[in-house]
C-alpha positions as CSV (number, residue, x, y, z in Angstrom):
1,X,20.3,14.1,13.7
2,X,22.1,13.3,17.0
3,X,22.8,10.3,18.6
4,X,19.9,11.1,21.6
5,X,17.5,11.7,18.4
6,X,18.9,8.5,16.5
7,X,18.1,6.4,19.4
8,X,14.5,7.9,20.1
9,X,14.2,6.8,16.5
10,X,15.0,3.3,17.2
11,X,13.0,3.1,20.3
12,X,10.0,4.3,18.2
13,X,10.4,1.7,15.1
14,X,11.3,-0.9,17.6
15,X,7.5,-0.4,19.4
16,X,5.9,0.1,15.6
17,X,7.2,-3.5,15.4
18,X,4.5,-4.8,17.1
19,X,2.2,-4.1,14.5
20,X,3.8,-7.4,12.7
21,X,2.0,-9.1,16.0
22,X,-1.4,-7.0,15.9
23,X,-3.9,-9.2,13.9
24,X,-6.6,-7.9,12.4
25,X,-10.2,-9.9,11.6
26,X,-9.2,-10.9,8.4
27,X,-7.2,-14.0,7.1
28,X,-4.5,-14.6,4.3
29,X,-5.2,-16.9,1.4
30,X,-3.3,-19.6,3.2
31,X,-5.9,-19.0,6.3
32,X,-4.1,-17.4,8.7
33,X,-5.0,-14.1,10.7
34,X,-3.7,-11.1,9.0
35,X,-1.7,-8.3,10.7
36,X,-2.2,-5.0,10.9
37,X,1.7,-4.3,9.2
38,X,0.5,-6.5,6.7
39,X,-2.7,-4.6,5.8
40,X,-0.6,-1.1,5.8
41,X,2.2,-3.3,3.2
42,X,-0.8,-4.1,0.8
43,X,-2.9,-0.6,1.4
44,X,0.3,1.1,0.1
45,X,1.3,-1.3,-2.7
46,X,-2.4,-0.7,-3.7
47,X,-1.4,2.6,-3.7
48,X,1.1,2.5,-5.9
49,X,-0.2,0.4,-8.6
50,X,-3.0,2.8,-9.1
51,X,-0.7,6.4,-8.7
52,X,-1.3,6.6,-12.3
53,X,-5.1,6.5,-12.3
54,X,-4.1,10.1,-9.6
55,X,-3.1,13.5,-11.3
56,X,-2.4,16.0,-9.0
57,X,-2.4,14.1,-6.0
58,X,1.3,14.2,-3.9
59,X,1.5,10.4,-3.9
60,X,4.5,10.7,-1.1
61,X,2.3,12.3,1.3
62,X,-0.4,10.3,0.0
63,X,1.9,6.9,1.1
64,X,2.6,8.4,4.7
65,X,-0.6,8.8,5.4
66,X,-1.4,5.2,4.8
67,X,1.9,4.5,7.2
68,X,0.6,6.3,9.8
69,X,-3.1,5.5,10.1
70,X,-3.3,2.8,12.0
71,X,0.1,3.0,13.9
72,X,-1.4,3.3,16.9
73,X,-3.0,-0.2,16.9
74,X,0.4,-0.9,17.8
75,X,-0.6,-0.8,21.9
76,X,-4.6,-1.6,21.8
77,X,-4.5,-4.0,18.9
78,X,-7.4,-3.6,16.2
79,X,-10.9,-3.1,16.8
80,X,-12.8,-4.9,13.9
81,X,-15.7,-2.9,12.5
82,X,-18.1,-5.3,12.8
83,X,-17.1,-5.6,16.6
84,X,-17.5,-1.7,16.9
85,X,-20.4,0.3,18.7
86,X,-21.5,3.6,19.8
87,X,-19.6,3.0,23.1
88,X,-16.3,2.2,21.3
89,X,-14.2,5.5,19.9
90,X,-11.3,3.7,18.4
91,X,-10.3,6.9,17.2
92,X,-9.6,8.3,20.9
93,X,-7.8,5.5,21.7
94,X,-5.6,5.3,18.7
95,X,-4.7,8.8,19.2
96,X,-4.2,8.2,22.5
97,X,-1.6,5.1,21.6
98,X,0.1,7.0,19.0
99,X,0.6,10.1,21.5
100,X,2.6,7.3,23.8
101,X,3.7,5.9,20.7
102,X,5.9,9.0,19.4
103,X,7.3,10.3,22.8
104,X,10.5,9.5,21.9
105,X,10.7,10.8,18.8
106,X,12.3,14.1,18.2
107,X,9.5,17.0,18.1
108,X,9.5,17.7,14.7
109,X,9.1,13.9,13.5
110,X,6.7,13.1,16.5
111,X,4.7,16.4,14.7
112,X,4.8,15.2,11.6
113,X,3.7,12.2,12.3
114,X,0.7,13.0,14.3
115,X,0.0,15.6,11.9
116,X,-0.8,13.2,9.2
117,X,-2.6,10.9,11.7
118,X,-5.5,14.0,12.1
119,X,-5.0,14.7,8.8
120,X,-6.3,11.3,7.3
121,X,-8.6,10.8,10.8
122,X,-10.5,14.2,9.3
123,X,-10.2,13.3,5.9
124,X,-9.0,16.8,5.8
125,X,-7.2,16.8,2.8
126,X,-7.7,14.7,-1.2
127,X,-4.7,12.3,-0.5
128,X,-6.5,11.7,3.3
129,X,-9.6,11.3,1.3
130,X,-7.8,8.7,-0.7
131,X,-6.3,7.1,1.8
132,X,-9.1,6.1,3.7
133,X,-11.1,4.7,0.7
134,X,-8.5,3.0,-0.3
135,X,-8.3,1.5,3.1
136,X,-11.5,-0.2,3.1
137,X,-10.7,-1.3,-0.5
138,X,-8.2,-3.2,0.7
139,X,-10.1,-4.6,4.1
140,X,-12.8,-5.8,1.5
141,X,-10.1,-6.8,-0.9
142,X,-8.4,-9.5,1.9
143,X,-11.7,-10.4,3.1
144,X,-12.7,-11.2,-0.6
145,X,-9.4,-13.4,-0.8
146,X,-8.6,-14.2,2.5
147,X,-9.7,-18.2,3.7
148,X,-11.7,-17.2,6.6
149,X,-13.6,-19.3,8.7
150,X,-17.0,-20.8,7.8
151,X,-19.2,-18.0,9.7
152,X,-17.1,-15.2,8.0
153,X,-20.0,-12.6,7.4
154,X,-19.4,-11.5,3.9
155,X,-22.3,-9.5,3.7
156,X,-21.2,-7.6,6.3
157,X,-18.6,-6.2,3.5
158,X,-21.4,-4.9,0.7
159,X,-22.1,-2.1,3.1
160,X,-18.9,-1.4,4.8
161,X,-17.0,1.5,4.5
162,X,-19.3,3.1,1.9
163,X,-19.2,6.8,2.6
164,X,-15.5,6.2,2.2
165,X,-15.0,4.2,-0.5
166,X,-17.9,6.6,-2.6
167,X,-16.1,10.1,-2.7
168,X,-14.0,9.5,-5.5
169,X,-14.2,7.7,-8.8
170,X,-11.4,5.2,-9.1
171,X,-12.5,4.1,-5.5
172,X,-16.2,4.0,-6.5
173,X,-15.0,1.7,-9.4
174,X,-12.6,-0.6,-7.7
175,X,-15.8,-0.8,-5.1
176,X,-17.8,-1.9,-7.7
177,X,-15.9,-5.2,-8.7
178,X,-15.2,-5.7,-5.2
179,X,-19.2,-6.2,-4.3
180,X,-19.3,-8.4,-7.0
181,X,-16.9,-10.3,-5.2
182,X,-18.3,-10.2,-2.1
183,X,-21.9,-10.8,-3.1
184,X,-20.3,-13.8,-4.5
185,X,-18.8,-15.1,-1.5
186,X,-22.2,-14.3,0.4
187,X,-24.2,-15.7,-1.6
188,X,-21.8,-19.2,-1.4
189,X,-21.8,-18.4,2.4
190,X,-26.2,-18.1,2.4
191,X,-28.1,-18.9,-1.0
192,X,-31.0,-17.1,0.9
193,X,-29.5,-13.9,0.5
């Protein structure tokens, strides 16, 4: 690597830093907002604690596309599901953000790196398949544990992500406690339900 391509390195990890200041809807156990680094830290430590429970899956690749997927949040911040719509495509704009994102990364990384960012986006390949279910396990996992504010919708959660979370089996299990979870929270939050 040269020097040029050792400081376009720099310049790109110093801009991913600001994902430590991108904060996400959910909170922490001790009640404060989460960040978007934060959710990728736990989303890959999830991933590792349940490598086992995934033969034949490339669990390296498997981790980088959990790195990379919501990288560009880094410029527009985090768009909260329950705050998207029709007329939001967060998906334009992240690709958009990590296009500016990468410029100064030498081609091949910046490649690489926006590779895996379609990759998972398409859910083109079993590890992007993974990697997207397991990050709405672990949206639904910080919501479940996180001390949110009183008008938190919980039940918002129960139907969340499910195409995702439903096309493989150790997702669809973890899923399963995790409702039970969440139905308990909403039903704390509205005995009505």
């Amino acid at each position: 690597m040269t020097a040029e391509d050792m400081k376009g390195a720099l310049d790109f990890l110093k801009s991913a830093e600001k994902l430590k200041d991108t904060l996400r809807s959910g909170h922490t156990s001790g009640g404060r907002p989460e960040s978007t680094a934060e959710h990728t830290w736990r989303l890959c430590l999830m991933v590792i604690v349940f490598a086992h429970e995934l033969p034949g899956i490339d669990i390296a690749k498997l981790l980088k596309l959990c790195i990379v997927h919501d990288l560009g949040e880094a410029l527009s911040g985090d768009i909260p599901a329950i705050m998207q719509s029709a007329d939001t495509n967060k998906s334009e704009q992240e690709r958009a953000d990590l296009q500016v994102l990468t410029q100064s990364l030498p081609p091949a990384q910046r490649s690489e790196i926006l590779s895996l960012w379609e990759e998972y986006e398409a859910a083109s390949s079993p590890e992007a398949v993974l990697a997207k279910g397991f990050d709405k396990l672990e949206t639904i996992l910080q919501h479940n544990q996180g001390l949110n504010p009183a008008d938190f919708d919980y039940a918002f959660n129960l139907t969340y992500g499910l195409k995702q979370t439903s096309r493989h089996p150790l997702i669809a299990s973890i899923r399963t406690i995790l409702d039970e979870e969440t139905r308990a929270h909403a039903l704390k939050q509205n005995p009505n339900m």
